[in-house]
MISE-399358 format. One record per residue (C-alpha): residue number from 0; residue in three letters; x, y, z. Coordinates in steps of 0.2 Angstrom, whole numbers, always signed. Layout:
(node NUM; Ala; (X; Y; Z))
...
END
This chain:
(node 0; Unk; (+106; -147; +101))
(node 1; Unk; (+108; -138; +85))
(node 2; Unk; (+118; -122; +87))
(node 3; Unk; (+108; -105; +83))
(node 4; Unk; (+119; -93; +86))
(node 5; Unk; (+120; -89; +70))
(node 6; Unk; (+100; -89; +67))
(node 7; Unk; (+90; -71; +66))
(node 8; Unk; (+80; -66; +81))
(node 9; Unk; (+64; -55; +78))
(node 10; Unk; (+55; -49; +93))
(node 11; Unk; (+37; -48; +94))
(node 12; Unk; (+26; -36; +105))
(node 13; Unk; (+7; -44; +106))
(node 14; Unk; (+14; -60; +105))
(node 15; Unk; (+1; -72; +115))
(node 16; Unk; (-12; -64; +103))
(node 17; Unk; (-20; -74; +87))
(node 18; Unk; (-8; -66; +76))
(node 19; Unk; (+7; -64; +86))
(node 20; Unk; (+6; -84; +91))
(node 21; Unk; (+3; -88; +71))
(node 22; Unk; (+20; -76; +68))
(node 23; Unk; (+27; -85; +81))
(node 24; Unk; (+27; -101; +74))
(node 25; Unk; (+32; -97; +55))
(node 26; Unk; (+48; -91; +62))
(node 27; Unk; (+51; -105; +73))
(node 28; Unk; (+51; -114; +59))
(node 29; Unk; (+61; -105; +48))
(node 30; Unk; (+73; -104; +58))
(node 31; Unk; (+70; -89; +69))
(node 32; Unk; (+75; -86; +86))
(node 33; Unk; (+60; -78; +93))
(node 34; Unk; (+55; -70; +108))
(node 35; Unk; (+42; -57; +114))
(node 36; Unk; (+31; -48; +126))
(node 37; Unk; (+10; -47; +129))
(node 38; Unk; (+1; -43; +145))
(node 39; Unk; (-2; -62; +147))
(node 40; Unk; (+13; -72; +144))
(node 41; Unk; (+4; -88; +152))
(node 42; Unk; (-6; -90; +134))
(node 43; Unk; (+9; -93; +122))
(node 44; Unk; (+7; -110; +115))
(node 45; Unk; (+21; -112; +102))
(node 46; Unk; (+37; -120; +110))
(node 47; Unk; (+52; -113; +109))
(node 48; Unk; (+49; -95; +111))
(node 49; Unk; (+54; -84; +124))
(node 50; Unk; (+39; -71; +133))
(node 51; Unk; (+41; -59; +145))
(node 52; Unk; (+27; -50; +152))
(node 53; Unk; (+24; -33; +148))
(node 54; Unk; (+12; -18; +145))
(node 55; Unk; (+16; -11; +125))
(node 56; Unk; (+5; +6; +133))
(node 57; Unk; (+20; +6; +148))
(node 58; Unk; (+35; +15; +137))
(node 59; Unk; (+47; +10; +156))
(node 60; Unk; (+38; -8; +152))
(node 61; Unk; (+41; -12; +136))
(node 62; Unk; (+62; -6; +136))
(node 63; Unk; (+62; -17; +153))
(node 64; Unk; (+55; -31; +139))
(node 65; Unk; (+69; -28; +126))
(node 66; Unk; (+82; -27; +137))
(node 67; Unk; (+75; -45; +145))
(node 68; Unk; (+73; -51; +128))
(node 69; Unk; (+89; -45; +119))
(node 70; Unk; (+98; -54; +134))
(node 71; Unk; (+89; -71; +132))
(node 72; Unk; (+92; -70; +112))
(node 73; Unk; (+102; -55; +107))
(node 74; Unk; (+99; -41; +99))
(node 75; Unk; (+83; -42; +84))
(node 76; Unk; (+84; -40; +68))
(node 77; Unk; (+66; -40; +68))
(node 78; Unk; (+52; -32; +77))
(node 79; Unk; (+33; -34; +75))
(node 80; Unk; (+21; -23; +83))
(node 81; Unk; (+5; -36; +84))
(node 82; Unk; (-3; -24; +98))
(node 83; Unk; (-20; -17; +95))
(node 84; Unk; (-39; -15; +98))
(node 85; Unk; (-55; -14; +89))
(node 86; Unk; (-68; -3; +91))
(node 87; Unk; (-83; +4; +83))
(node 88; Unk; (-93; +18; +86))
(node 89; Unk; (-97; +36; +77))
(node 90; Unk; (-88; +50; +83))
(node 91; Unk; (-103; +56; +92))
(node 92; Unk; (-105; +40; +103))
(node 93; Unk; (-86; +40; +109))
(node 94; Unk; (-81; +44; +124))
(node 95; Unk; (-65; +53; +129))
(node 96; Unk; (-59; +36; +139))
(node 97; Unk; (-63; +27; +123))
(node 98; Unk; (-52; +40; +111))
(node 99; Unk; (-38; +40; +124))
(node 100; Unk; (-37; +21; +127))
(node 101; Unk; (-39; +17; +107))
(node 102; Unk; (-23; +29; +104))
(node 103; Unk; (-13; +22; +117))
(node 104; Unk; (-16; +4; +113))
(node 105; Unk; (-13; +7; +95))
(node 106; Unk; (-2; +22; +92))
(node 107; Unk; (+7; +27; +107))
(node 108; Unk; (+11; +9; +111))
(node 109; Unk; (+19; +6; +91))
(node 110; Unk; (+30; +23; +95))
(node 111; Unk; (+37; +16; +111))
(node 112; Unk; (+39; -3; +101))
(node 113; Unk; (+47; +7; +88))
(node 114; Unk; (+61; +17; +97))
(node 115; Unk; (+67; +2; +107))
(node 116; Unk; (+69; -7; +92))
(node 117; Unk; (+78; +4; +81))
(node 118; Unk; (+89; +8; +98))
(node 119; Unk; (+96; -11; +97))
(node 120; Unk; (+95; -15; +80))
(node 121; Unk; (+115; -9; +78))
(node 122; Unk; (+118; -21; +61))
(node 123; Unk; (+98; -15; +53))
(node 124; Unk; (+85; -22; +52))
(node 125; Unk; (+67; -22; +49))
(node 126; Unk; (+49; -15; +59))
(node 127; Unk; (+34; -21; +51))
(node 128; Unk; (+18; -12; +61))
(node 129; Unk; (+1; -20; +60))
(node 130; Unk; (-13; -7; +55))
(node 131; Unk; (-31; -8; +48))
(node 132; Unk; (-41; -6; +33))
(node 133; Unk; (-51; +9; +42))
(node 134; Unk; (-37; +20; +38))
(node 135; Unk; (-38; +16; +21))
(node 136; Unk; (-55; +18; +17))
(node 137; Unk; (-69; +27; +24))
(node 138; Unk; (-79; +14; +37))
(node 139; Unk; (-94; +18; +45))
(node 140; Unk; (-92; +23; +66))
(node 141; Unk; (-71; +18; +63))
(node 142; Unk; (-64; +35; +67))
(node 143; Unk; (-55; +30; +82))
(node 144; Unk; (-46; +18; +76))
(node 145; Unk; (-43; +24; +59))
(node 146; Unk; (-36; +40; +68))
(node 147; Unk; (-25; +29; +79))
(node 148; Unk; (-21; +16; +63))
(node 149; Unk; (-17; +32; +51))
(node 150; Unk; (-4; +40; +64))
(node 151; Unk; (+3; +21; +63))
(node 152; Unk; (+6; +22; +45))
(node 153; Unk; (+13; +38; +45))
(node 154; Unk; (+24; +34; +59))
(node 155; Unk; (+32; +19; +49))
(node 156; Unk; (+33; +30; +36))
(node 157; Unk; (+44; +43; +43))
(node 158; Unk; (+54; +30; +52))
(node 159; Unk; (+59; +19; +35))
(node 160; Unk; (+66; +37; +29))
(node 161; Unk; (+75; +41; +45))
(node 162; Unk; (+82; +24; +49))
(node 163; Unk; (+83; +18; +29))
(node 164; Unk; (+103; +24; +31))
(node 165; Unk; (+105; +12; +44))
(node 166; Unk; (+100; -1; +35))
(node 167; Unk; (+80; -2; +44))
(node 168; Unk; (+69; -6; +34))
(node 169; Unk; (+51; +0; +42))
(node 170; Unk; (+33; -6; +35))
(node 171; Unk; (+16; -7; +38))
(node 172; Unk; (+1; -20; +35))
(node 173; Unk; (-17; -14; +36))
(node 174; Unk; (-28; -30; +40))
(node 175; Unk; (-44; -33; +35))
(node 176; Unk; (-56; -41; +50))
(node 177; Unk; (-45; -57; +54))
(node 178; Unk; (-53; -71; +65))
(node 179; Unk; (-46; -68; +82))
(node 180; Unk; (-50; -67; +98))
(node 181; Unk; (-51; -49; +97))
(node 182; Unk; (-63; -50; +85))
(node 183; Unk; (-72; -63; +91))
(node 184; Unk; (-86; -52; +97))
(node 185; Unk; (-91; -46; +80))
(node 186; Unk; (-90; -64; +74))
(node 187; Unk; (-100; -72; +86))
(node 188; Unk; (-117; -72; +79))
(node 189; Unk; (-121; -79; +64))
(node 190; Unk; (-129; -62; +58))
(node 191; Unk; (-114; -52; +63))
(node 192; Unk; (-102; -66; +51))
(node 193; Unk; (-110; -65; +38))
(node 194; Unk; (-111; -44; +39))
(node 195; Unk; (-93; -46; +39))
(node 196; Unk; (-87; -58; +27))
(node 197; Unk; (-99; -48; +16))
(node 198; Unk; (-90; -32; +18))
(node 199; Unk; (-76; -42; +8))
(node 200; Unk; (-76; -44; -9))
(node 201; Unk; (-66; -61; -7))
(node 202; Unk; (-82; -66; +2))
(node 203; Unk; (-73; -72; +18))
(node 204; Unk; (-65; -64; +35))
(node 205; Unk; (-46; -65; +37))
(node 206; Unk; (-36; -78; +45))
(node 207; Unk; (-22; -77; +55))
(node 208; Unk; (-11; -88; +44))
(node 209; Unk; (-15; -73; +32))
(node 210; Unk; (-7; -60; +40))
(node 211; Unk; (+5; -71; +46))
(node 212; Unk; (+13; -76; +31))
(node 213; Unk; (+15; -57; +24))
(node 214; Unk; (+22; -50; +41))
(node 215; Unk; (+35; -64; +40))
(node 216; Unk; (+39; -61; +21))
(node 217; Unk; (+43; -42; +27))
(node 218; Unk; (+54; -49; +40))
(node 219; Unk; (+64; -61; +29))
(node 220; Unk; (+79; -56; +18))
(node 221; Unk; (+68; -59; +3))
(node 222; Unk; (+62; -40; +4))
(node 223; Unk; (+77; -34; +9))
(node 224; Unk; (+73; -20; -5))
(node 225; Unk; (+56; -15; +4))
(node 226; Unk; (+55; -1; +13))
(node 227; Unk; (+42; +14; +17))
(node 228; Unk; (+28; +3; +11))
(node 229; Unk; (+8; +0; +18))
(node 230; Unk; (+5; -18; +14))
(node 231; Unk; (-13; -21; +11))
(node 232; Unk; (-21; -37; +16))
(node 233; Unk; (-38; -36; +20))
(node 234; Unk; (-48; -47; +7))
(node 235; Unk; (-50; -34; -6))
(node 236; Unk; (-60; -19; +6))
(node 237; Unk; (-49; -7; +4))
(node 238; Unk; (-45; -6; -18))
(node 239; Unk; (-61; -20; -23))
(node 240; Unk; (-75; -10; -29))
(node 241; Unk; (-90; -26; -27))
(node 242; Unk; (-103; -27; -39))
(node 243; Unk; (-121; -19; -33))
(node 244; Unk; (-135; -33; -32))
(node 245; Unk; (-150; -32; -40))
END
């Protein structure tokens, strides 16, 4: 067995999701040493990888999961938060459970991810946060979520200048809709596709090899100058003005 105890570890919070698995794997085989936690550890598919199971909304949870990992793999020099949940409904039809539980899946859980990781990460590092077109651009019935999604960005944001001395680097990417199982519900009718690789001006949803391959680009040594940023990958929704049909 080759030795890797010299290879970089990233941990990944949400990693038995579509994303998180599609992550998984690109760092496997760039070398990574990868290990992670998701309510349902029994779904991971890519070999090699450590999972723990965890709740990201539990802040007891998810230190109980970076001390498990840290001691399977060692500290990380990487961190994804892939934990979120879509919603969609106007201000007027949302409920205070469905406000509280949007912010703790999205926000709260990316604080607690966020101060375990720069806790272990003694040598720097770098946080990449996953957060959504909707807090880039007004969207129809997003509030919740672009609420939750805006306090995400601006908590990477005020992390990359706190921990920059430390050598931490801190980013965020805001997705557009990426095919998922999350997303699934939206994308299951063929009406609902087609309203949605519409709303994107590269005529298509997202894929998880899409995000995939940006989040592990932030991880690597190749941006090793990139900090503070809000990485926008979303198909052209949030900057692409499309042309009106006549």
């Amino acid at each position: 067995m080759a030795d890797t105890s010299d290879s970089p570890v990233a941990f990944v919070a949400g990693i038995t999701g579509s994303i998180g698995q599609e992550l998984a794997r690109r760092l496997v085989n760039a070398g990574w040493r990868v290990g992670g936690f998701a309510r349902n550890p029994d779904r991971m598919d890519v070999p090699g990888v450590a999972v723990v199971a965890a709740d990201a909304t539990d802040s007891a949870a998810v230190q109980g999961a970076f001390a498990k990992l840290a001691e399977k793999l060692g500290p990380p020099s990487a961190y994804v938060h892939a934990v979120g949940s879509i919603i969609l409904k106007p201000a007027h039809l949302t409920k205070d459970e469905d406000w509280l539980t949007t912010i703790d899946l999205n926000l709260n859980s990316a604080f607690y991810g966020l101060r375990e990781a720069v806790k272990q990460m003694k040598c720097g590092g770098s946080i990449v946060m996953i957060s959504s077109t909707a807090a880039q651009v007004g969207l129809p019935s997003h509030e919740a979520i672009a609420a939750a999604k805006g306090g995400v960005e601006a908590l990477a944001r005020s992390a990359a200048a706190t921990y920059a001395s430390k050598g931490i680097r801190v980013n965020s990417v805001a997705l557009g809709l990426v095919e998922s199982n999350m997303s699934q519900p939206m994308l299951s009718s063929e009406t609902g596709r087609k309203i949605s690789e519409a709303m994107h001006p590269l005529g298509r949803v997202g894929q998880p090899t899409d995000a995939a391959s940006l989040i592990a680009w932030l991880c690597s040594e190749d941006a090793s100058w990139v900090t503070g940023q809000q990485w926008a990958c979303d198909g052209g929704v949030s900057s692409v003005r499309q042309k009106a049909k006549l």
